[in-house]
GULO-419577 format. One line per 10 residues: number of its first residue (from 1); their letters; for each residue z negated, x, y of N, C-alpha, C, CB. Coordinates in nm, 4 decimals. Glycine has a CB too. Layout:
N
NUM	A	Z X Y Z X Y Z X Y Z X Y; ...
# end
This chain:
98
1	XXXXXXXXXX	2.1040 -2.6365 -4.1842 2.0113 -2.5883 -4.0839 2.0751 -2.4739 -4.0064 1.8791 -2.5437 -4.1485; 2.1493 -2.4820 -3.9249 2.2234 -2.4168 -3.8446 2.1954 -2.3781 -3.6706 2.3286 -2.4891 -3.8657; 2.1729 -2.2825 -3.6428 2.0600 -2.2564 -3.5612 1.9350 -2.2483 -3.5136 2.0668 -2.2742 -3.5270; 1.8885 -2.2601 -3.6628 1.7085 -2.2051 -3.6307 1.6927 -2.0300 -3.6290 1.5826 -2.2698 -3.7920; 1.6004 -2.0478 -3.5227 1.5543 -1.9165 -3.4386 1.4336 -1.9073 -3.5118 1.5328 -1.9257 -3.2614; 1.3744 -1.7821 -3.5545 1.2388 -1.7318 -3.5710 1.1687 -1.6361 -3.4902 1.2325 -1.6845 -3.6791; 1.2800 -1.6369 -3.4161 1.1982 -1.5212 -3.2680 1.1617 -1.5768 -3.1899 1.2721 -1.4198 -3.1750; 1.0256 -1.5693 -3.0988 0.9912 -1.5945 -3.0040 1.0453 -1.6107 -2.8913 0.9349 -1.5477 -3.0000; 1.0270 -1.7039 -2.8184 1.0800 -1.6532 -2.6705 1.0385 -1.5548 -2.6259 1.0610 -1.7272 -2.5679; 1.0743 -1.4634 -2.5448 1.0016 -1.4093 -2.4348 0.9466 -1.4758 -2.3125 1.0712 -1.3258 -2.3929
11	XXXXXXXXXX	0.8326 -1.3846 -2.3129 0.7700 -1.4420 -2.1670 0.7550 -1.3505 -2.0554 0.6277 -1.4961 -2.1829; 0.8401 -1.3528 -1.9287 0.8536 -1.2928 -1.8319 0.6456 -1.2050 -1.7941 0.9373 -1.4265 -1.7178; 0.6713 -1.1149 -1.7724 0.5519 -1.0216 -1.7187 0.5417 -0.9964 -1.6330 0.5282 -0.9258 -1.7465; 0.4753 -1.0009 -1.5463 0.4524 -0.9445 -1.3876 0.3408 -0.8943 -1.3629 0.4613 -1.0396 -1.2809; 0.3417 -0.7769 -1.2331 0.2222 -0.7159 -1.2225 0.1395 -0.8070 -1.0668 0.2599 -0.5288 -1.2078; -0.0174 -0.7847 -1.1055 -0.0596 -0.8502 -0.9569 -0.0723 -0.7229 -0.8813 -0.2158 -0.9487 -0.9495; -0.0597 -0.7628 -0.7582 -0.0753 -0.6337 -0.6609 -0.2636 -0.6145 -0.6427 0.0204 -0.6760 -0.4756; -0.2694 -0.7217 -0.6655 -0.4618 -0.7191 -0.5908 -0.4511 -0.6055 -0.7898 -0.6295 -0.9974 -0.5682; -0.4980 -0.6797 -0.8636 -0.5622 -0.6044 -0.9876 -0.4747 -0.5201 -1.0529 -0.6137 -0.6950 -1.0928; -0.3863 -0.5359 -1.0675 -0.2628 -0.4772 -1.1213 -0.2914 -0.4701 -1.2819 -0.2298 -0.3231 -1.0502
21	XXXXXXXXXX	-0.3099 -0.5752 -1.2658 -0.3132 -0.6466 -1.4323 -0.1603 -0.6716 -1.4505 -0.4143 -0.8224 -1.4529; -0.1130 -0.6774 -1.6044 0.0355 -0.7227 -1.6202 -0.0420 -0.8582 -1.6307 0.1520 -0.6590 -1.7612; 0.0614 -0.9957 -1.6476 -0.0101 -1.1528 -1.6677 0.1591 -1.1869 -1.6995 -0.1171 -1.2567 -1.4928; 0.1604 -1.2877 -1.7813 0.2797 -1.4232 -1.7393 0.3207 -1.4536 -1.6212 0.2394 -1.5560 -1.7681; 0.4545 -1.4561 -1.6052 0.4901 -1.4702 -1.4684 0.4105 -1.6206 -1.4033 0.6680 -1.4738 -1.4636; 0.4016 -1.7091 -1.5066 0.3348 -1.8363 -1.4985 0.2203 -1.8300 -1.4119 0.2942 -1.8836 -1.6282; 0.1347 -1.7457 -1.4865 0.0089 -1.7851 -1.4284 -0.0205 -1.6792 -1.3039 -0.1111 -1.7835 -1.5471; 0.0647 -1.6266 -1.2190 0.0690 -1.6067 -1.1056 0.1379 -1.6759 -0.9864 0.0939 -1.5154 -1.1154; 0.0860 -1.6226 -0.8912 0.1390 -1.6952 -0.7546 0.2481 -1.5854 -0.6554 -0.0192 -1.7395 -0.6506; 0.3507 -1.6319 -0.6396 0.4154 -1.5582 -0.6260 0.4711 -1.5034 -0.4328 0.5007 -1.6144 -0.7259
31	XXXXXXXXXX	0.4268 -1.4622 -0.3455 0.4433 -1.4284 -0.2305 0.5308 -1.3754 -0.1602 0.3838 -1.3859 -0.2153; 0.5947 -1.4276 -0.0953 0.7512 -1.4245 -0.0853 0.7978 -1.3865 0.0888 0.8157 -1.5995 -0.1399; 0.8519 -1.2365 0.0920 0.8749 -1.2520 0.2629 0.9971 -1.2634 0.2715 0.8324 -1.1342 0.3649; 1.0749 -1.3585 0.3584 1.2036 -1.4421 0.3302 1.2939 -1.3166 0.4354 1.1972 -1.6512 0.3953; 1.4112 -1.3183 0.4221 1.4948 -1.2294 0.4849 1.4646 -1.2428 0.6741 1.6615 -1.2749 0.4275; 1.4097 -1.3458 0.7172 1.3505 -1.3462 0.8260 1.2683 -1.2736 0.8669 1.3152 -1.4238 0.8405; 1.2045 -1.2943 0.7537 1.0264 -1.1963 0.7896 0.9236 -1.3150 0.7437 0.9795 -1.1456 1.0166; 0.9701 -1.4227 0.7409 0.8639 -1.4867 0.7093 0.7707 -1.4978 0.5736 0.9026 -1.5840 0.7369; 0.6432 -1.4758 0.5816 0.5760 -1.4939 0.4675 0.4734 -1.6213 0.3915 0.5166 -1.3969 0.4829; 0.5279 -1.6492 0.2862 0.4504 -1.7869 0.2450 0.4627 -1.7809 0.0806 0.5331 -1.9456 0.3177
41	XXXXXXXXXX	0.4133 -1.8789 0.0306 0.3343 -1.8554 -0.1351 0.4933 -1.9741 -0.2256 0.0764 -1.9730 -0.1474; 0.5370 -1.8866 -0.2872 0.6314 -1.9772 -0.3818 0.5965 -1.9760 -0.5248 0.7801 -1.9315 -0.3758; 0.5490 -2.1505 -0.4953 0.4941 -2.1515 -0.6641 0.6187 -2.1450 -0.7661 0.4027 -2.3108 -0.7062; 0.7280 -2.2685 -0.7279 0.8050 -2.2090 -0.8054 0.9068 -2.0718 -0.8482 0.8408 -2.2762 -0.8001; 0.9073 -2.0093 -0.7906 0.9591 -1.8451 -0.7803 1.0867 -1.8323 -0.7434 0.9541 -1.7622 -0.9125; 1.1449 -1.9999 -0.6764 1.3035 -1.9804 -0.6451 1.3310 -1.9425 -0.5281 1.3851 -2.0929 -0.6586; 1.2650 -1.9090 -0.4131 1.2493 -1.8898 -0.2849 1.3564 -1.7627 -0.2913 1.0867 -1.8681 -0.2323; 1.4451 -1.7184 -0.1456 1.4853 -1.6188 -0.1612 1.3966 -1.5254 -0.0818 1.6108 -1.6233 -0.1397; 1.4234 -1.3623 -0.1460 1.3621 -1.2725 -0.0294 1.2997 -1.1476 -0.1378 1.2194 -1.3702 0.0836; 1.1995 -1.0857 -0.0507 1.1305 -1.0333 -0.1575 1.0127 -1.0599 -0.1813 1.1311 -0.9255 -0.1586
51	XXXXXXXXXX	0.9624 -1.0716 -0.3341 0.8666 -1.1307 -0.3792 0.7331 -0.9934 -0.4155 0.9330 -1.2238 -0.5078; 0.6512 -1.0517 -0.4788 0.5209 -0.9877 -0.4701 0.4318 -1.1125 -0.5403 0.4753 -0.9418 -0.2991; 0.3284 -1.0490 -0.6466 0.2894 -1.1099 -0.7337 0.1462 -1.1209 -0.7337 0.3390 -1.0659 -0.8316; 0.0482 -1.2236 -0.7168 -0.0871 -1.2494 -0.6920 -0.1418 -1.3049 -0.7551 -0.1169 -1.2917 -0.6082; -0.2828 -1.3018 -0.8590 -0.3672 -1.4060 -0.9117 -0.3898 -1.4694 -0.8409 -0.4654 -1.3891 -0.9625; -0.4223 -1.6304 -0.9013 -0.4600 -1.7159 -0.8158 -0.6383 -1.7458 -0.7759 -0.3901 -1.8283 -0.8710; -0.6592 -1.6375 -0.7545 -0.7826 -1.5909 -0.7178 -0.8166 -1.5823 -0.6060 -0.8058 -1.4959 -0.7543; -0.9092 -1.5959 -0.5017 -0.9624 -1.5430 -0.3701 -0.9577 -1.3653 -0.4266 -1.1488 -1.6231 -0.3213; -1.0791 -1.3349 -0.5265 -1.0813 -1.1691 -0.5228 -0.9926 -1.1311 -0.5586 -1.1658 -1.0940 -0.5876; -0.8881 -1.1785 -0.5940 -0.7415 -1.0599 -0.6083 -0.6894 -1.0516 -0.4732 -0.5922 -1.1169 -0.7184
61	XXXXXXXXXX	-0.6754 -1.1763 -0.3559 -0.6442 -1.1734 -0.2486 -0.7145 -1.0937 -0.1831 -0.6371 -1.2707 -0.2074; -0.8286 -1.0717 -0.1772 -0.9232 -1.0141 -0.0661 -0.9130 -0.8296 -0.1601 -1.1336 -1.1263 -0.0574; -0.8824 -0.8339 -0.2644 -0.8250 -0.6664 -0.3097 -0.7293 -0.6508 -0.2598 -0.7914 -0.6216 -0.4506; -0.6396 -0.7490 -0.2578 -0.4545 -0.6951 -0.2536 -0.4954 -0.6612 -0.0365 -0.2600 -0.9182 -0.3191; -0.5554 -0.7572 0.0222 -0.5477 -0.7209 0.1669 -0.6192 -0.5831 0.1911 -0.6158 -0.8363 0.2573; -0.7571 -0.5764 0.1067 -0.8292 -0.4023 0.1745 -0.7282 -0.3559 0.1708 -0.9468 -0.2902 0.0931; -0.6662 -0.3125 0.0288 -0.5443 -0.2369 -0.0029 -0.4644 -0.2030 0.0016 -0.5100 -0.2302 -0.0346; -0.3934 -0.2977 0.1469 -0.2994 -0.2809 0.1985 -0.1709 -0.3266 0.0975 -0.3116 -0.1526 0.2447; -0.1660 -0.3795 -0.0474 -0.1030 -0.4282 -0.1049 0.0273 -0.4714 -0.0996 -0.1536 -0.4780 -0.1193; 0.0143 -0.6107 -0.0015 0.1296 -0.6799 0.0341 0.2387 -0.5772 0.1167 0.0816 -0.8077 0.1228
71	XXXXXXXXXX	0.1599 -0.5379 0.2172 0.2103 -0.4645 0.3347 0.3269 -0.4071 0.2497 0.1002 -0.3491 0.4143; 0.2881 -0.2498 0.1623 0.3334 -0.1865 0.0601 0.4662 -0.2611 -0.0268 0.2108 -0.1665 -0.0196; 0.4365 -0.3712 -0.0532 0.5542 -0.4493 -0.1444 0.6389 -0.4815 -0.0297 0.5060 -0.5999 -0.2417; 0.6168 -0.5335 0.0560 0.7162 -0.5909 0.2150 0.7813 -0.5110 0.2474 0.6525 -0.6251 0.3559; 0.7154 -0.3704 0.2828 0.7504 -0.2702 0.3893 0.7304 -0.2575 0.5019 0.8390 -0.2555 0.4032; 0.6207 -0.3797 0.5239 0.5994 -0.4275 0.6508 0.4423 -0.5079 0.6712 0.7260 -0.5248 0.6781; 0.4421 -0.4272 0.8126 0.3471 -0.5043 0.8313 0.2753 -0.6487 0.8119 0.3565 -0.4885 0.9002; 0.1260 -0.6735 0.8158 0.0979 -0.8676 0.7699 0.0003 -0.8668 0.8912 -0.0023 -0.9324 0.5678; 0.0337 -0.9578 0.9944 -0.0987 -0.9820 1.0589 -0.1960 -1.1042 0.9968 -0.0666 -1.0140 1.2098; -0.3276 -1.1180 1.0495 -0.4368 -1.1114 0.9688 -0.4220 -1.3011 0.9180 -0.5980 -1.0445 1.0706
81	XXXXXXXXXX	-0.3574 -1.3676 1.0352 -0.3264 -1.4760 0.9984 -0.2427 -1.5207 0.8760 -0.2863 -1.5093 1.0885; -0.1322 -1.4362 0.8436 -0.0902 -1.4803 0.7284 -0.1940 -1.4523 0.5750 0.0480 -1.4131 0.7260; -0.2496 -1.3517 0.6090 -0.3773 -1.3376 0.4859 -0.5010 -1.4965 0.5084 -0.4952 -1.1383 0.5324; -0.5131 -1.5700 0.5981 -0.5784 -1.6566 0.5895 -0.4757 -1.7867 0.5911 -0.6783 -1.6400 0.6852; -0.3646 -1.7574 0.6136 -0.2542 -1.8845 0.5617 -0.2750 -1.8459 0.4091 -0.0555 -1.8730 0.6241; -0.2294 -1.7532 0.3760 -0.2748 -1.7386 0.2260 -0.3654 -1.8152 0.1857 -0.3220 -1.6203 0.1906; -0.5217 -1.7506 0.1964 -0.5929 -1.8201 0.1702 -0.6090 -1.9939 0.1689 -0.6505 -1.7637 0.2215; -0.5538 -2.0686 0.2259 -0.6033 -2.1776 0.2971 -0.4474 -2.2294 0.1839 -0.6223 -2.1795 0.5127; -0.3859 -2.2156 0.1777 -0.2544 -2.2225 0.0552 -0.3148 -2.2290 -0.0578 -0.1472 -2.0932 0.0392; -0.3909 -2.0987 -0.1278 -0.3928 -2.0710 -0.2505 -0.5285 -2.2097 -0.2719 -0.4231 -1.8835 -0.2853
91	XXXXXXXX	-0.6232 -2.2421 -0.1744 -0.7194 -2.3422 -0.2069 -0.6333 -2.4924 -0.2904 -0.8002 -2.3810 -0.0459; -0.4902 -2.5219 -0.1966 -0.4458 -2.5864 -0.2232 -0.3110 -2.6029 -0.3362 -0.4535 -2.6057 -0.1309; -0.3501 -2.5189 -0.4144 -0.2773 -2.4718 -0.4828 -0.2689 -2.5922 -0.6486 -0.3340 -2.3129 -0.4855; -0.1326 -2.6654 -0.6437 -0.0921 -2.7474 -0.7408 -0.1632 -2.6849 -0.8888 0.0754 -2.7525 -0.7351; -0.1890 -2.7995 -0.9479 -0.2107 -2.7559 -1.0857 -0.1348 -2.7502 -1.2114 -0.2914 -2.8110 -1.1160; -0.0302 -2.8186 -1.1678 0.1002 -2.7693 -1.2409 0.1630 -2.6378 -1.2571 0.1915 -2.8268 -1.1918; 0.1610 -2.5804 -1.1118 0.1750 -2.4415 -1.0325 0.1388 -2.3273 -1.1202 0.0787 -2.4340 -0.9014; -0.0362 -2.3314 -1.1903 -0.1185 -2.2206 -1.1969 -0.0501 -2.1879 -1.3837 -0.3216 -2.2676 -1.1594
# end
């Protein structure tokens, strides 16, 4: 029996910006503004750029926007459309994904 492990894996942690709960990187959605500027939702987390971490919730979204949240993680401004591309994304959001 040559290579049995009794340690756990680890499981990656991330914070959400709306609650700022720690969670599994898993069961978040991960928001990604690409070296362009562009912003959009990477379920799988391979996207390049910088990322930013969201329940897959409407009320974590509608916290993280009062809050100015995203903005804060970007460095940059969000006009109001990408918070309702958000939205209209996260509805459609894979269930493999969550």
């Amino acid at each position: 029996m040559k290579g049995v492990r009794s340690v756990p894996k680890k499981i990656p942690m991330r914070q959400c910006v709306g609650c700022r709960e720690m969670k599994p990187k898993k069961e978040l959605i991960r928001v990604v503004r690409s070296p362009e500027g562009q912003v959009s939702l990477d379920f799988r987390g391979k996207l390049p750029g910088r990322g930013a971490y969201v329940c897959p919730n409407p009320a974590c979204l509608a916290k993280t926007k009062k809050s100015k949240a995203l903005e804060r993680a970007f460095s940059a401004p969000l006009p109001e459309e990408v918070y309702q591309a958000l939205e209209e994304q996260m509805k459609e959001v894979p269930q493999d994904a969550q």
